[in-house]
N, C-alpha and C positions, 0 to 999 in steps of 0.2 A: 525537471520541468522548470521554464521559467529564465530570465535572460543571467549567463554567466557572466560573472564580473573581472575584467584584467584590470592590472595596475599600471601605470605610464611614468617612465623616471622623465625630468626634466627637460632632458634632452630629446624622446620619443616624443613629448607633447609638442616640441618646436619643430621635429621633422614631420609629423602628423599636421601643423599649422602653416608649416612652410616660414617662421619670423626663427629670427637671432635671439640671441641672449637677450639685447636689449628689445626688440620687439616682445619678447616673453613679461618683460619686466611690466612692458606698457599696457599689457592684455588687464591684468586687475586695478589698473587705476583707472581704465578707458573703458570697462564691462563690470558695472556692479553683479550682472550673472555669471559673470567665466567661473568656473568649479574651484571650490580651492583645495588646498590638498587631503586628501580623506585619513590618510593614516604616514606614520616612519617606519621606513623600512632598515634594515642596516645595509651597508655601502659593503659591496663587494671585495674592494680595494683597501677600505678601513674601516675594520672593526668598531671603532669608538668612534665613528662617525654614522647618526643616521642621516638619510639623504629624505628628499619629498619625492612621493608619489601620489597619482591624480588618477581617479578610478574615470577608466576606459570610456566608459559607455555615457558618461557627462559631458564630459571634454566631446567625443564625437558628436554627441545629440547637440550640445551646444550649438557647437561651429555649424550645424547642417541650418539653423534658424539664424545666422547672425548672419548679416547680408556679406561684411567682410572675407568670411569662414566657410561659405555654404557649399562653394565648389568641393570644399575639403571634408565636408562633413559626412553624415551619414548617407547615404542615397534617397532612402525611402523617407528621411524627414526633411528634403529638399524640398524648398516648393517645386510643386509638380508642374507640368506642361499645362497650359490653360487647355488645348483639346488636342489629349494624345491620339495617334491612329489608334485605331481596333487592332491588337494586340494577335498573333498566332501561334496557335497551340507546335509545337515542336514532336510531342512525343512523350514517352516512359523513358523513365533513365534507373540505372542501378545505381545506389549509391551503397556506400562503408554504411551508410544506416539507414538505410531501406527505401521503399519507393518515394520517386520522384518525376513528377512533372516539370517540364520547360515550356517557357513562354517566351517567345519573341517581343521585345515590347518597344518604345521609344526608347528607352532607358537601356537597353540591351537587354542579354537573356536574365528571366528572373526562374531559378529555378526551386519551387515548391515542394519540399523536404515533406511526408507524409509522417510525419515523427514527431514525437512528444516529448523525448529523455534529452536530460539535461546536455547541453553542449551541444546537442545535431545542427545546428546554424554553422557554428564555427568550425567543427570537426569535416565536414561536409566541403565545405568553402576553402580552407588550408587544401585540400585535398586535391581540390580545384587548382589552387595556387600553384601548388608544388609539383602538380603534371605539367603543365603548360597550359592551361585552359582553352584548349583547344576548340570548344561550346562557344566560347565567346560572353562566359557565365559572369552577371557583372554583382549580383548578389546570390543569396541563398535563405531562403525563407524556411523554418521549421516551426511546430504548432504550439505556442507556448501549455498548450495545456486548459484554458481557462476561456470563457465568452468575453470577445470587445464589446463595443459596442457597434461597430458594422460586421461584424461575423467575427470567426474564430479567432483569439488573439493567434498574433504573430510572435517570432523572434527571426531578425534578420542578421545575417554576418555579414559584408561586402568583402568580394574577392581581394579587393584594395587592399584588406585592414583584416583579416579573418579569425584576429584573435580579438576583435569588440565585437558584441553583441547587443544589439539595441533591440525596442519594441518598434514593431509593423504594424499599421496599419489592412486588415484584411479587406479594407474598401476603394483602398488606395492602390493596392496591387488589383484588384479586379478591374479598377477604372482603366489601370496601364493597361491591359489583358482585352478590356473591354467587350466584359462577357461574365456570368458568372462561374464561378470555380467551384471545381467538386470536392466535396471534406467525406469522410470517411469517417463512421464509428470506431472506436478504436477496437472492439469486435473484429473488424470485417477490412481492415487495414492491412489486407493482404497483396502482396507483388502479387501472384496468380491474378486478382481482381482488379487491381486499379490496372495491369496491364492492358484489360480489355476495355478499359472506360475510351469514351472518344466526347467531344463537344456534341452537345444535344441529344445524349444516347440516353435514355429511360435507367433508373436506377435498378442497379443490379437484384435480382433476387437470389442470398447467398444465404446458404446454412451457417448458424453460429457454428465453430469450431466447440467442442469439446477443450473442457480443461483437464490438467493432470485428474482430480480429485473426481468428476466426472468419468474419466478414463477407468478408475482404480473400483471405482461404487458400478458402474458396467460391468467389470471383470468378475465382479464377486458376485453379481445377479446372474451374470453366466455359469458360475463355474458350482458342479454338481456335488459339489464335495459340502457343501453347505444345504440344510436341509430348503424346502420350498417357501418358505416363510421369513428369514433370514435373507433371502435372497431379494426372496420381495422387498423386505425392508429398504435390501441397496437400493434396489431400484426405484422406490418411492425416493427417497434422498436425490438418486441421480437424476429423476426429474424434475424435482424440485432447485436446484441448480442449474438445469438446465432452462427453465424457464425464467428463475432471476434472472439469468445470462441474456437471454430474447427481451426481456422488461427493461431491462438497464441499457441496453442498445437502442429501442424504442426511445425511449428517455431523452437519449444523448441526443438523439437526431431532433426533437423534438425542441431540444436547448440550442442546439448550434444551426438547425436551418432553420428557424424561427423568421417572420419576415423583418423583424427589426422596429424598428421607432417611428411614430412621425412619417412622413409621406416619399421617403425613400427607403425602398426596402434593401436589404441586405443581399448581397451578391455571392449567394452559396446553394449550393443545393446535393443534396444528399448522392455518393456515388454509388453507393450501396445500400439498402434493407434488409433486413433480418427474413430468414423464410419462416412464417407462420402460419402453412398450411397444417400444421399438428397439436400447435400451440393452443390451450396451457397441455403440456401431459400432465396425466392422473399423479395425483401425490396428496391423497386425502386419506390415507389409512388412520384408521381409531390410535391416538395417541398412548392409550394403555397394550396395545396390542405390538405397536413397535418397540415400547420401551422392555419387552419381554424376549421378540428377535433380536436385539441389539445385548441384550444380558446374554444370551446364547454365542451369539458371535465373539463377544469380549471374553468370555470362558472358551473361545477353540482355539486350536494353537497354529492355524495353519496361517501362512506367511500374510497373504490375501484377507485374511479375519484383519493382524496389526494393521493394514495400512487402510483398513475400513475403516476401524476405529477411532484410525488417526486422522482421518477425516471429519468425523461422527463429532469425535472432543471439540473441535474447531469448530465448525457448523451448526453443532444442537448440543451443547453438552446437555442440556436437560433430559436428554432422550434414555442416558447413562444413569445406573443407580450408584455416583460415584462423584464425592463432594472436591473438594478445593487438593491439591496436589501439598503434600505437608510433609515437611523432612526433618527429622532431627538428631541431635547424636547416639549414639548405642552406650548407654550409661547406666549398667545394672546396679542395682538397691534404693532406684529413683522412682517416680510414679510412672515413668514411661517403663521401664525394667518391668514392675509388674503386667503390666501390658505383652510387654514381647513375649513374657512365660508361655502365654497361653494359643502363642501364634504356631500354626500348624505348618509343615514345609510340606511344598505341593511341586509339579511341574509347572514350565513358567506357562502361561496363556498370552493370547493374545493384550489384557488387559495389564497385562504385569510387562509386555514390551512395550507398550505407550507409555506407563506412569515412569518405565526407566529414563525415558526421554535419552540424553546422550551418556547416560552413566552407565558405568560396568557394573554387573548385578554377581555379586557373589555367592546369592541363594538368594530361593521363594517361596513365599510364605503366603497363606490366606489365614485372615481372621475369625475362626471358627461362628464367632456370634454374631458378626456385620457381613459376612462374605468379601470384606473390602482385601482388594489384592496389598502386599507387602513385600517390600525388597530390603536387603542390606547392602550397602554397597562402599569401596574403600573410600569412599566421599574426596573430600578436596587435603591434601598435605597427609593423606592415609588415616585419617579420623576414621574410621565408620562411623555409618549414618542409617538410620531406618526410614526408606522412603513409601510414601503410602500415598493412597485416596483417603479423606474423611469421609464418612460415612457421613448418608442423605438424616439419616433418623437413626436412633438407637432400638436394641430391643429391649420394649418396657415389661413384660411379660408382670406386670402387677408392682413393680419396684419403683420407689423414688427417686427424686434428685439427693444424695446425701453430702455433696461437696463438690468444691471445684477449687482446680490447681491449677495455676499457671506454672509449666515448665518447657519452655520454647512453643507449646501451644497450648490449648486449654483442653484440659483434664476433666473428663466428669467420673466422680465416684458414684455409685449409686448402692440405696438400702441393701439388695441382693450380694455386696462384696464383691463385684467386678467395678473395673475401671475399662475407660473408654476413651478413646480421643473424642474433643466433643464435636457432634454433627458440624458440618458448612454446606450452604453451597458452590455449586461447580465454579462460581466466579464470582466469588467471596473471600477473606481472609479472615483470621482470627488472630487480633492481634491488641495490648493494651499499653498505656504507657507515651512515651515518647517518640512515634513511628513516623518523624522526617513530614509531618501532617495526616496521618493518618491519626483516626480517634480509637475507643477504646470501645467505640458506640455495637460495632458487629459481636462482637465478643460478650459484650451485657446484655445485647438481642436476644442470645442464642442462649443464655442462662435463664432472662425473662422466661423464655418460652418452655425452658425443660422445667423450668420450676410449676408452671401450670399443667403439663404434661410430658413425661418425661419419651413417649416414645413418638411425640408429634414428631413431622416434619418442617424443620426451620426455613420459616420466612424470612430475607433479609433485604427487603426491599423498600424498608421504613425505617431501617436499622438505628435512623438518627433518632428515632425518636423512642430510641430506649430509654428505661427507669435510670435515675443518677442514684438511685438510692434504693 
């Protein structure tokens, strides 16, 4: 999102200005604002020469305000027509990055890029260029992404010039238009939709699409091989994304067709709405009750469980009895070695295919006293490594804290002779020392807190204001 920047060797800025060398020369002694040069680039021709270069989109915005330069400048920061005609709509167009409208205007056709991702101005316009332009297309408007102040910002490319990009005005192209223009949530920014939009036509009432993860949390509420409860689970989850999905569309519209400032309102209006004949769906289940479906699902092995739960992590890690993801190397007669002694090998679960993430798992293992799943795997340069969840809480079963080790993580021994990795949670770290700005404050937390009770579970959402002593 947002205006791409080119660079202009010396020679590009004089053929962009139409002056000679010496006219070049005259430009920063006669313009205390003409751009000066932004960075060196090295010279094609000679290595040990850098040359100057003038970022793009200065130099053009410039010359569009300097009365000198203005024919030559950008389009849309021309002064405009004191009273252009009323401006007419042309139609849908397909572009290389998706829908677009044309407008016939004074200024020639401006054609309305429905797009957000970086470059659609220029990518779009070159495109133009390099068919023949046969539209008559004299700029290309795509949506920078962000609110102007008379509607949606702009980024314009001109067929002219299609590798500068400047900012639009969305008030200025409406004036040309002379009429307001329809924007689209970036939900519902679909060709099928905008193809049916026309001037004056009521906004669309369109189902939010479904995301991947929505898709994946559907399949698993359908699919029977998961008990009835489990399933529900998905499907609370999938409602509940589906209705952020309706909220934040709502939103959008809400931001971008706003009327605007002051006594001219903004020239926008929504070409689409979200359908909210259903809306909120149910996703109110008792939070001890799903945190129990989701422990069920994260133990089954079947394909549709992993990518639930790969979901789940991302979404709610809380929902998971399953602390910060923690890796370390395979080093027996170390405090971690005690540790692995006691790890039992299991088939893999679902749970033990998320915590792999993109590692190859050479065996599986669960922790007999935490349930926390456990992998070894040939790690980076063939180390082995033991990669794991930390466990939400320890089990106290009447036992103390009796020590703590740092060794690549934090170690809790306790009175009863087992050792433990010490609890986190799911988006936490533990870590002490010199960590690039991080403090050593989650790590003192998590001791504070075993030291008053060794099988609570750790709070780290005060973290800073652990004991220093």
């Amino acid at each position: 999102m947002g205006v791409s920047h080119s660079h202009l060797t010396k020679v590009e800025v004089q053929q962009l200005l139409g002056v000679n060398a010496f006219g070049m020369w005259r430009l920063a002694r006669k313009y205390d604002k003409f751009p000066k040069p932004t960075e060196k680039a090295n010279n094609p021709f000679n290595r040990n020469e850098a040359q100057e270069v003038w970022d793009g989109t200065q130099v053009y915005s410039w010359a569009a305000g300097t009365e000198e330069f203005a024919r030559r400048g950008a389009l849309l920061l021309r002064p405009l027509p004191n009273h252009p005609a009323s401006g007419r709509w042309l139609g849908y167009k397909d572009t290389l990055r998706g829908p677009a409208l044309d407008w016939q205007t004074d200024l020639g056709v401006i054609r309305l890029v429905h797009c957000g991702d970086s470059r659609a101005a220029t990518d779009v316009a070159s495109a133009i260029a390099g068919n023949g332009n046969n539209d008559g297309v004299v700029t290309v408007c795509a949506l920078y992404g962000d609110m102007g102040f008379r509607g949606p910002a702009l980024v314009a490319a001109d067929t002219t010039h299609p590798g500068i990009e400047y900012e639009a005005s969305w008030g200025d192209v409406a004036a040309l238009v002379g009429q307001e223009l329809p924007w689209w949530p970036d939900l519902l920014r679909l060709p099928s939709v905008i193809r049916e939009w026309k001037p004056e036509a009521q906004a669309a009432v369109v189902e939010v699409p479904a995301n991947d993860n929505e898709k994946i949390l559907r399949r698993v509420a359908a699919n029977d091989v998961f008990d009835v409860s489990s399933r529900a689970a998905a499907r609370d989850m999938a409602n509940s994304i589906r209705n952020d999905r309706i909220d934040h569309t709502n939103h959008e519209i809400e931001i971008f067709c706003k009327d605007g400032f002051g006594e001219s309102p903004n020239q926008v209006v929504a070409g689409a709405v979200p359908d909210t004949s259903h809306h909120p769906l149910p996703c109110d289940r008792d939070r001890q009750a799903l945190q129990a479906d989701w422990l069920r699902l994260a133990l089954h092995t079947h394909p549709d469980a992993v990518a639930a739960l790969e979901v789940a992590v991302g979404r709610d890690p809380a929902l998971l009895p399953f602390g910060a993801v923690t890796e370390i190397p395979v080093q027996p007669g170390t405090v971690s070695g005690r540790w692995t002694q006691r790890l039992t090998m299991c088939d893999p679960t679902a749970a033990h295919a998320v915590v792999a993430q993109d590692s190859k798992a050479e065996a599986f293992f669960v922790d007999p006293l935490t349930d926390m799943p456990v992998l070894r795997t040939p790690g980076d340069g063939g180390t082995q490594v033991w990669r794991f969840y930390a466990p939400l809480c320890l089990p106290a079963g009447g036992a103390e804290l009796a020590s703590v080790v740092l060794h690549h993580t934090v170690w809790v021994t306790t009175s009863d002779g087992h050792v433990h990795p010490a609890p986190c949670t799911p988006t936490e770290h533990l870590w002490w020392g010199d960590g690039w700005g991080d403090r050593a404050s989650e790590a003192a937390a998590v001791v504070d807190q075993l030291l008053d009770n060794l099988g609570t579970t750790v709070n780290l959402h005060q973290h800073y204001n652990a004991p220093r002593a």
